[in-house]
N, C-alpha and C positions, 0 to 999 in steps of 0.2 A: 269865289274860286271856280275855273272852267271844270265842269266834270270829264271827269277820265274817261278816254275812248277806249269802248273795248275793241280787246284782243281779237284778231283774228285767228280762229282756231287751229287754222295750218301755222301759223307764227308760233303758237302756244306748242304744237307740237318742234317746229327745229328748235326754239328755245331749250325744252326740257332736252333733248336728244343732244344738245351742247352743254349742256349742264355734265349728264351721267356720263361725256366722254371726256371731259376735264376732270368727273370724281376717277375715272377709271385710267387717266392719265397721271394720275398723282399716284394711284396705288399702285399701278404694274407700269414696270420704268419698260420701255421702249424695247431695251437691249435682249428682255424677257419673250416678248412676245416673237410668234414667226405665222408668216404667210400661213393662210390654210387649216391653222390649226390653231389655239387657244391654251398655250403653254405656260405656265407658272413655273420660272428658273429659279432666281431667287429673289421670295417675294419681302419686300422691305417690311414688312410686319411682322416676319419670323422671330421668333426671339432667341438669344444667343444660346450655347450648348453646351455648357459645362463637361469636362471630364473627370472621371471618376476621383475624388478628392481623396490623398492620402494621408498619412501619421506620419514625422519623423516622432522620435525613431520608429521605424518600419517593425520593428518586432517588439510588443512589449517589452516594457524593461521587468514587471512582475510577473505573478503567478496568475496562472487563469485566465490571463490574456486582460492584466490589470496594467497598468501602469499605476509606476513609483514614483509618479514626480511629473511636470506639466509636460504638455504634447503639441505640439505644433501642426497647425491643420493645414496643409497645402492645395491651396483650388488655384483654380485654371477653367478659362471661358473661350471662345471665340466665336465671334460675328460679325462673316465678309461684307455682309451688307451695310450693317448702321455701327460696327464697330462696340466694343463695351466699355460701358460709362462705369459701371462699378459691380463687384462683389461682395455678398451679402451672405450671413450665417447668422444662425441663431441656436442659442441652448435651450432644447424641448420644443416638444411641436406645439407648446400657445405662448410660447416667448416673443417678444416683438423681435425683427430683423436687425442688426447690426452690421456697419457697413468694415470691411476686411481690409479690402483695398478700392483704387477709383482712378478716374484715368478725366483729364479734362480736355475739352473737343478741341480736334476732332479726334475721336474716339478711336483706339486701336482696332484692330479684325481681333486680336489676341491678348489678353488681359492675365494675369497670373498674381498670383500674392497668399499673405497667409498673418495667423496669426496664432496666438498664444492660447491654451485652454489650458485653467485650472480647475474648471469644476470638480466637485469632487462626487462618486459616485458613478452609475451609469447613465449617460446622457445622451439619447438623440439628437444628434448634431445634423441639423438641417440646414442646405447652404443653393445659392442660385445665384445667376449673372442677371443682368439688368443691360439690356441692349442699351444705343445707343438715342433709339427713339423711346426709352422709357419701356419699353416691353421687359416684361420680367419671364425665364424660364419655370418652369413644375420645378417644386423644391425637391431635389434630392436629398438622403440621409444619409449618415453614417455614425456608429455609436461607440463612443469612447467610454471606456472604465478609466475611473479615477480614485486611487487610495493612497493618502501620503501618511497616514496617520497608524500606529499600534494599535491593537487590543490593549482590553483591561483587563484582569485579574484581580480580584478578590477575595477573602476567606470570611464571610458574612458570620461562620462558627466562632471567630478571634471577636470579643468582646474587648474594647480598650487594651489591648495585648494580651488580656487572658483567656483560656478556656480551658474546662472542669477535665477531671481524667477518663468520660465514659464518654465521651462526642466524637461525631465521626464528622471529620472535615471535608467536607465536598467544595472547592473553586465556584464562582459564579465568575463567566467569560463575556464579554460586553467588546463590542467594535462599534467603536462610536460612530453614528449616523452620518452620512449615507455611506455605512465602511462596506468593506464587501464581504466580510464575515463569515462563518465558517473557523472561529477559533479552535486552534490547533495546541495542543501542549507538547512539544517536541521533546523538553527533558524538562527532568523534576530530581531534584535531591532531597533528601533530607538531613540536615547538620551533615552537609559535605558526602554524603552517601547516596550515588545516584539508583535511581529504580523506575520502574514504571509510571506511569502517571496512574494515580490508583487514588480512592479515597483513603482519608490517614485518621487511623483509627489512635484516639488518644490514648488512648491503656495502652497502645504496644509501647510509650516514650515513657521515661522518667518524669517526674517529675522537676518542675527548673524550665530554664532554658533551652529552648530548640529555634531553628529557623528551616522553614521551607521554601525552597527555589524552582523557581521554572522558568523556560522560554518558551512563550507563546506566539503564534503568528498566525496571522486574517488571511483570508484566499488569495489578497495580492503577493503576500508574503512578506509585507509590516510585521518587524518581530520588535520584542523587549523581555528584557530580565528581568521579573519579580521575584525581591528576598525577602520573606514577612518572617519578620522575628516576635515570637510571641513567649507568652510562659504558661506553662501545662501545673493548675493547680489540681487538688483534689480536697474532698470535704469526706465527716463522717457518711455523707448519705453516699456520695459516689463509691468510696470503697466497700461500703457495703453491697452494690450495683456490682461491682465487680467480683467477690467473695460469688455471687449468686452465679453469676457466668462461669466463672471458671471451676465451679462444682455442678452446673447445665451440661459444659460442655467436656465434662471426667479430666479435668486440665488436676483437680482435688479431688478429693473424697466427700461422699454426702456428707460424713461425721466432721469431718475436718473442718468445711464449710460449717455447719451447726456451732459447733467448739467456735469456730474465727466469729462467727458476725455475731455469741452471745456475748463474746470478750467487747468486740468492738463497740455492739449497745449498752455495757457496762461503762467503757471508758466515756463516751458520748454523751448520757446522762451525768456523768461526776465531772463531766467540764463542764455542762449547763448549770451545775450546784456550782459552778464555782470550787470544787474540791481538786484545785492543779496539778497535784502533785499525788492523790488514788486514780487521777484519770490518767498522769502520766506513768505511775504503777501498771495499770491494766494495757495499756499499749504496751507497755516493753514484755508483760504477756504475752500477748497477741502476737509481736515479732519475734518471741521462742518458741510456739508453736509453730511458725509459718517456716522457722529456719528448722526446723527438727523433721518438719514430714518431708515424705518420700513423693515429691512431686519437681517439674522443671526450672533449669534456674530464672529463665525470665517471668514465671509466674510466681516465683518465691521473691524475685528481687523485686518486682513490681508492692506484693505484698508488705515486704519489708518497711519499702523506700514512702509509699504511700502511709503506715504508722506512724514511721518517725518521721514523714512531713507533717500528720497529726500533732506530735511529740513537740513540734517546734511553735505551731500553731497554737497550741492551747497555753505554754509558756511563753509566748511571746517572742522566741527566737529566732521569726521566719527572716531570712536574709532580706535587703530589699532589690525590689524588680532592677533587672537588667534597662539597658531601653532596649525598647518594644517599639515595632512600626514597619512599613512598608519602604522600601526604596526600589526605585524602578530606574535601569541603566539601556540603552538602548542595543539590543542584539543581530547580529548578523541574522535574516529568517532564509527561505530555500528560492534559488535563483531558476526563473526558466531554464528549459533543455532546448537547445537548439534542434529540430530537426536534424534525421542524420539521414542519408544516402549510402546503400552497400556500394560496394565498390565495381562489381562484373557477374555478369550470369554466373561463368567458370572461370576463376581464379586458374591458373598457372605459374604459380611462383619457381624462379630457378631452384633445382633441388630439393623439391616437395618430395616426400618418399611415401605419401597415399592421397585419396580423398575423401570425404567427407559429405552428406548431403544434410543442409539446413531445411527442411520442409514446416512451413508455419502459415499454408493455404488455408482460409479461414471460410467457415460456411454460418458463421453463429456469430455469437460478439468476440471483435477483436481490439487486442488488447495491445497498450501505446509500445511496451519494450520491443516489438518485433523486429521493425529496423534497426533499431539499437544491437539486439543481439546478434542479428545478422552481419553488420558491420563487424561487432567485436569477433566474430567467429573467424571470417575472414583476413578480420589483422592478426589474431593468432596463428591462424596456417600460414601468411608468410612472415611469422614469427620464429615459427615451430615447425613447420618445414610439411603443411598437410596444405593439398587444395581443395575448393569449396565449391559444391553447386547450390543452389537456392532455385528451390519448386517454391511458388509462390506469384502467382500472377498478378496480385497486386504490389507486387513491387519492382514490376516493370519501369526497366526495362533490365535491373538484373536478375531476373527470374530465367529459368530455362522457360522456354514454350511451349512444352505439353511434359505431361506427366514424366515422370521418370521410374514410376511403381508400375511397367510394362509386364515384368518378370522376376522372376528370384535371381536369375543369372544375370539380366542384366543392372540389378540392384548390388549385384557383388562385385562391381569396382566400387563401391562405397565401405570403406574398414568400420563405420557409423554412420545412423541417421540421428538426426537430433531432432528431436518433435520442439517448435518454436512457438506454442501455444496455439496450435491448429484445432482450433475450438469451431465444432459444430453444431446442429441443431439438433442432435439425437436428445439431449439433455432435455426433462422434462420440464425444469424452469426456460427453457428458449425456446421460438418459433420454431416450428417444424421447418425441416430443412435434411439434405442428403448427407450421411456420413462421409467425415474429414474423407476417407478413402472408399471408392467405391467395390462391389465385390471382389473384380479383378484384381484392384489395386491392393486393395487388402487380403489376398490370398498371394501376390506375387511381396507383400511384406512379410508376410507368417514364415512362406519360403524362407527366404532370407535371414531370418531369425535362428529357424530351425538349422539352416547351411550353417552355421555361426557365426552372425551377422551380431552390430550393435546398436545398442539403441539407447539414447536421451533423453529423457522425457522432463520438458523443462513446465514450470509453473502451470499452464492451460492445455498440457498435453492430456490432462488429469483428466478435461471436460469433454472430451470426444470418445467418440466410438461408443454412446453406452450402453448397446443392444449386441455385445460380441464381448461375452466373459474371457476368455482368450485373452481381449487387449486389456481385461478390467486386471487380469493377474501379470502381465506386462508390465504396464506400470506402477501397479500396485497394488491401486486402490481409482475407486469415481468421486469426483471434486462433487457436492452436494450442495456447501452454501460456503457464506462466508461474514463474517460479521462487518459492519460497515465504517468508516470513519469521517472526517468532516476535512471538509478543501482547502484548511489552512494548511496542512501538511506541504502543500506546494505544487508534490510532483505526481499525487497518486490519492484521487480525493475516497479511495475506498481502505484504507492502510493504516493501521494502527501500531501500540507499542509494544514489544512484546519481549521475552529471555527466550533465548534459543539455549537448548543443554546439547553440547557434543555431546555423544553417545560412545563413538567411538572414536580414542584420539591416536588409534595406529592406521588408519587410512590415510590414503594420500591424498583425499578432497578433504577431512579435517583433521589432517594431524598440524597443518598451523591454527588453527581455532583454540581459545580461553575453553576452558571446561563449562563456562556459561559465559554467553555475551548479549548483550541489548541491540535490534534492528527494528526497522518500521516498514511493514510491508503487508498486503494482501492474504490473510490467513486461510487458508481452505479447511473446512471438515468436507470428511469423507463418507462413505455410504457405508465404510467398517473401518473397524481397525487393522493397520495390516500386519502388526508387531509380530505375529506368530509367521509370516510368511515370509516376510524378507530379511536384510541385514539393513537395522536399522540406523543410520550416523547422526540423523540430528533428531530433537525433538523439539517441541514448544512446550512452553513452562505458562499451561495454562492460567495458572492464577497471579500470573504478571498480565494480566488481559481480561479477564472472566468478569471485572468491573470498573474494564477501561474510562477512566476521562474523557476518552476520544472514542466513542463508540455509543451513540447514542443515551440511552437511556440507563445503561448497565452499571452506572456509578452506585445507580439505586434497584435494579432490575437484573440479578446476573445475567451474562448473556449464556444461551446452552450450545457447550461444544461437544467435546468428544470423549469426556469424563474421566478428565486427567491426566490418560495417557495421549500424547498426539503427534507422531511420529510424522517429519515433516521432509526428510530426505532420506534414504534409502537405496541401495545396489542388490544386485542376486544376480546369477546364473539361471535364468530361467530358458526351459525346451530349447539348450542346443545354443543360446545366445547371451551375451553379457549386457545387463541392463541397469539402466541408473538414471534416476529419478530426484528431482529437486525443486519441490514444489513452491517454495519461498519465488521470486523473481519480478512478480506485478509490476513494482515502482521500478521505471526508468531509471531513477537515481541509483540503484544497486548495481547498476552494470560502470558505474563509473568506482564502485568499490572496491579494492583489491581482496579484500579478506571474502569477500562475494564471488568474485569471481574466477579465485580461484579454485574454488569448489566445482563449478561448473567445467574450467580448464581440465581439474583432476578428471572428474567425470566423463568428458569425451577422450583423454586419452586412455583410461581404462577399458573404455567399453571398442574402444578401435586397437586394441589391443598392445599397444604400445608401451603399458605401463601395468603392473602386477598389483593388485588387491585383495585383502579379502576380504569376498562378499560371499562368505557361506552363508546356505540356510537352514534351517531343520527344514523347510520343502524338498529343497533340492537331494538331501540327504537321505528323507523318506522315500523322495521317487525311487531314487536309485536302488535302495534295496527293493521295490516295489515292482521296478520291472528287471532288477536281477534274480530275482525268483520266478518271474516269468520265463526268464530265458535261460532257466536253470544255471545262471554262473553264480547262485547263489543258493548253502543249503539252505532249505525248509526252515529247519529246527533253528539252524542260525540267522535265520532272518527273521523270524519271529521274535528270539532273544531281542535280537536288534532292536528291530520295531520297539518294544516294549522297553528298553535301555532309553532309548530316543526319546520316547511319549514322556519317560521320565524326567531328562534332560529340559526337553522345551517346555512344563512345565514348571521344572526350578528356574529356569532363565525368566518366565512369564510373572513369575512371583518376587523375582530379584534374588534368587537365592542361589548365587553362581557358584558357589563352591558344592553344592547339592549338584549343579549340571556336570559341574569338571568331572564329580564322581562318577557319574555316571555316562559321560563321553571318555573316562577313562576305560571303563567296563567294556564299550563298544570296540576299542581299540585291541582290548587285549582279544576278544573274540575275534577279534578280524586277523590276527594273528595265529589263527589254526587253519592250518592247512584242507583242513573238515570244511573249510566255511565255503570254499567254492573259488573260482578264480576271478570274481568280483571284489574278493577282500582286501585288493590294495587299493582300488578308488576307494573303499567303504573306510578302511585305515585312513587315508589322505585326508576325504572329508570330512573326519570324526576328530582328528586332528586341527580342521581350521577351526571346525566348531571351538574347539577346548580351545585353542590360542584368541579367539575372539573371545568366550565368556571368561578369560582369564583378562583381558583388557579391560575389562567392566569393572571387577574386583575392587 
């Protein structure tokens, strides 16, 4: 073979230099490049550019931003240059790619497609185009929630449908894997008797037959109806367990007790001989003592009923078991809120005959009802014939744009303000942060107040200001904590179950209110109690709550509130102004309530004066003789009387002992009816008067 002539090395140079301008001819197309300069337009290596990938449907269909059901993933690519070959998704970031859709060459500039997602859980949904020359874009993400499945319920205390008379039933709630959990017990009966979700203590039920119901629901808002039918026995040893309780806790007498549990270890022993009929002698003992003493009837009828189930037991008589077991029916749980929008900075409705200001400027944590309420207030005045401004920059653009607490004067074209949960950072659980209202602002509100001005204080109005006693006796009382709940609930994952007691059912905020009714909302305790200071209309029935189901740990752990009494709406006449307070309101879902919201309707138009209440106080009553003796329109002697009539009064009311107050606000009245008393005696008469007609509504 001839050997190869070498290369001449200018040769070897144009060679390589025709080389790198054929690579640089393949990668930058001609139309790219320009005279003079070294331009990259669009370079054919680029890879295609997805945009931002959506969900139908656009708005979850669950709770928490779950979806109920599959989701459809919508992508979209384009690439002018080499067109796209396909799109690509994947479930989790170490899943292999999966191709969506695909396009066959020549390849579109714009590619679009979609497909189905069931996973279940939360998923990072990773997705990217794939040019036309194979180039693939950075995977972008997006993360779908997925729950199509209920909660479980179960009562681990029901043994094959039975359990003893001394056991306290606590639920175990389960959301099966990968649910989004957060079990919620929304209602709970017992034997058709609705109540709180509480632990169910088995000595309070007869013996026999009973069933327990509930509807439970997971964060997405997967609900189901659980009915566990079970039967409540009892033995010698439990009624003895219970004989020892109810002489613990003075329910009997120590003696009483002694006498019941010797009878009872008598009968106990002569059914273990076998002697049927001295052990059933000594039981019917046992149940003439327990029917003879001086104690209540559900601890006598418990007593009884638990013997003669003995009675039946040791003779053989016991009836046989019902069936027993669980049945689970599928239940409606709590649906997303849409988003709402107020309606205009300042409403003008034809024939409005005042205004109103909505202010819920927030400097601390803010809370989801605000637009909600704002809106509702709004479709009230052109309901009701009031219009509406809204301070509140965040809810631009119907917010007025700057303050509107300039001055007291110019605050008095408003007949109310409504505090809309203007929660700031004075609160020593929040960041440091400026009060809802600053100096000025809150001295051109005090004004206002004092002119006679009205005021609202709704749910988080409680949380602001709380370095100015002034506003803490405004509206009431300072929000200090609250107990917590779990995110099945739906709309309000802080919100538990609880009995509301009307207090008062001659007002016009709850004179349509049950004398007690069941709601699920945001509970506040306070920094005190305000019972002695204002007129109280609702309360909470702490011990529908004190060892919520839904409330962390307190099934087993009471939770500490505010020791019983816990007064949770409220009015008064305070310094010259009409004020009303309604600290319930958290959960979104309350403003779509009627029996809710008419509380609040009451409440703005009382305090805008439009509608007559009464919100006496002993405060309000003490001032007044307090600076009627100042100002001499009141005698000495007779004010003293007074005072000391009063002191006596708001203590018998404090004690529940209203016919002790009536006497004594009668006493006040008849004093006020001497001409001796001063020419203060007929406000002193008036307001001694509302007093008696309120503690006579109590009665």
């Amino acid at each position: 073979m001839p050997s190869q002539r070498p290369m001449h090395p200018s040769s070897r140079t144009r060679r390589d230099s025709r080389y790198w301008l054929r690579r640089l001819a393949v990668a930058v197309p001609v139309a790219s490049l320009s005279v003079g300069s070294f331009v990259i337009a669009v370079p054919a290596w680029a890879a295609p550019t997805s945009t931002p990938a959506t969900l139908t449907p656009a708005p979850p269909t669950g709770t928490n931003n779950y979806y109920r059901g599959p989701v459809t993933l919508n992508l979209s690519a384009t690439d002018a240059a080499n067109g796209v070959q396909r799109l690509e998704y994947r479930l989790g970031n170490a899943a292999p790619f999966q191709t969506a859709t695909s396009a066959t060459a020549p390849y579109p500039s714009t590619l679009t497609g979609s497909v189905q997602i069931t996973q279940q859980g939360t998923t990072t949904v990773g997705y990217r185009a794939v040019g036309g020359d194979g180039s693939a874009e950075a995977v972008r993400t997006i993360t779908v929630r997925i729950d199509t499945v209920a909660p479980v319920v179960s009562w681990p205390g029901i043994v094959d449908g039975h359990v003893g008379h001394t056991a306290t039933l606590i639920p175990t709630r389960t959301d099966p894997a990968p649910g989004s959990g957060g079990v919620f017990i929304h209602r709970m009966w017992i034997d058709e008797t609705e109540t709180t979700p509480l632990p169910v203590a088995t000595s309070a039920l007869a013996t026999g037959a009973h069933t327990i119901s509930v509807v439970a629901s997971d964060a997405a808002g997967n609900a189901a109806r659980f009915d566990q039918t079970f039967v409540v026995t009892t033995s010698f040893a439990d009624l003895d367990t219970l004989i020892g309780g109810f002489a613990a806790g003075g329910a009997i007498s120590a003696d009483l007790g002694a006498g019941l549990r010797a009878k009872l270890t008598e009968a106990a022993s002569l059914a273990e001989q076998g002697n049927t009929n001295q052990a059933k002698r000594a039981l019917n003992q046992f149940v003439a003592a327990a029917q003879g003493a001086p104690t209540s009837g559900a601890v006598r009828d418990t007593l009884v009923g638990d013997a003669r189930y003995l009675q039946d037991q040791v003779t053989g008589k016991l009836p046989g078991d019902p069936p027993t077991g669980m049945t689970v029916t599928p239940a409606a749980g709590p649906n997303p809120i849409a988003p709402v929008t107020p309606l205009a900075a300042s409403t003008n409705f034809p024939g409005a005959t005042y205004r109103v200001l909505y202010f819920s400027a927030t400097k601390g944590f803010r809370h989801d009802h605000i637009a909600d309420t704002a809106l509702l207030v709004q479709q009230w005045g052109q309901q009701h014939g009031f219009d509406v401004d809204i301070w509140d920059p965040r809810l631009a653009p119907a917010s007025l744009s700057s303050t509107p607490f300039t001055s007291a004067a110019d605050l008095a074209k408003y007949k109310t303000i409504i505090f809309g949960s203007p929660v700031d950072g004075t609160n020593a659980g929040s960041a440091p942060a400026a009060d809802a209202l600053n100096a000025d602002e809150l001295a051109a509100f005090k004004g206002y107040i004092q002119a006679g001005g009205g005021y609202v204080g709704l749910h988080g109005a409680s949380d602001a200001i709380h370095n100015v006693p002034w506003y803490r006796d405004l509206v009431g009382a300072w929000f200090t904590n609250h107990p917590g709940g779990q995110n099945g609930e739906g709309t309000c994952g802080s919100c538990i179950n609880v009995r509301v007691n009307t207090e008062d059912p001659t007002n016009p905020a709850t004179a349509h209110l049950p004398a007690t009714w069941l709601t699920i909302d945001e509970l506040y305790n306070f920094d005190h109690n305000p019972r002695a200071e204002v007129h109280t209309l609702l309360s909470l029935d702490e011990s529908s709550y004190r060892r919520s189901l839904n409330s962390g740990n307190a099934a087993n752990v009471p939770l500490a509130l505010m020791g019983g009494d816990h007064p949770i709406a409220w009015c008064q006449n305070y310094d010259g102004g009409r004020q009303f307070s309604l600290i319930l309101g958290h959960d979104r879902a309350q403003y779509s309530r009627e029996s809710f919201t008419r509380i609040l309707l009451a409440g703005i138009s009382w305090t805008a004066g439009q509608t007559e209440a009464n919100c006496s106080t002993f405060r309000q009553t003490r001032t007044l003789i307090t600076t009627g003796t100042a100002a001499g329109t009141l005698d000495p002697e007779s004010a003293a009387a007074a005072t000391a009539l009063l002191d006596d009064a708001q203590a018998a009311y404090l004690r529940l002992d209203h016919n002790a107050a009536i006497t004594s606000l009668n006493k006040i009245i008849a004093l006020a009816g001497s001409p001796a008393a001063g020419t203060a005696r007929g406000e002193l008469d008036r307001q001694a008067r509302e007093l008696r007609d309120w503690m006579m509504s109590l009665k």
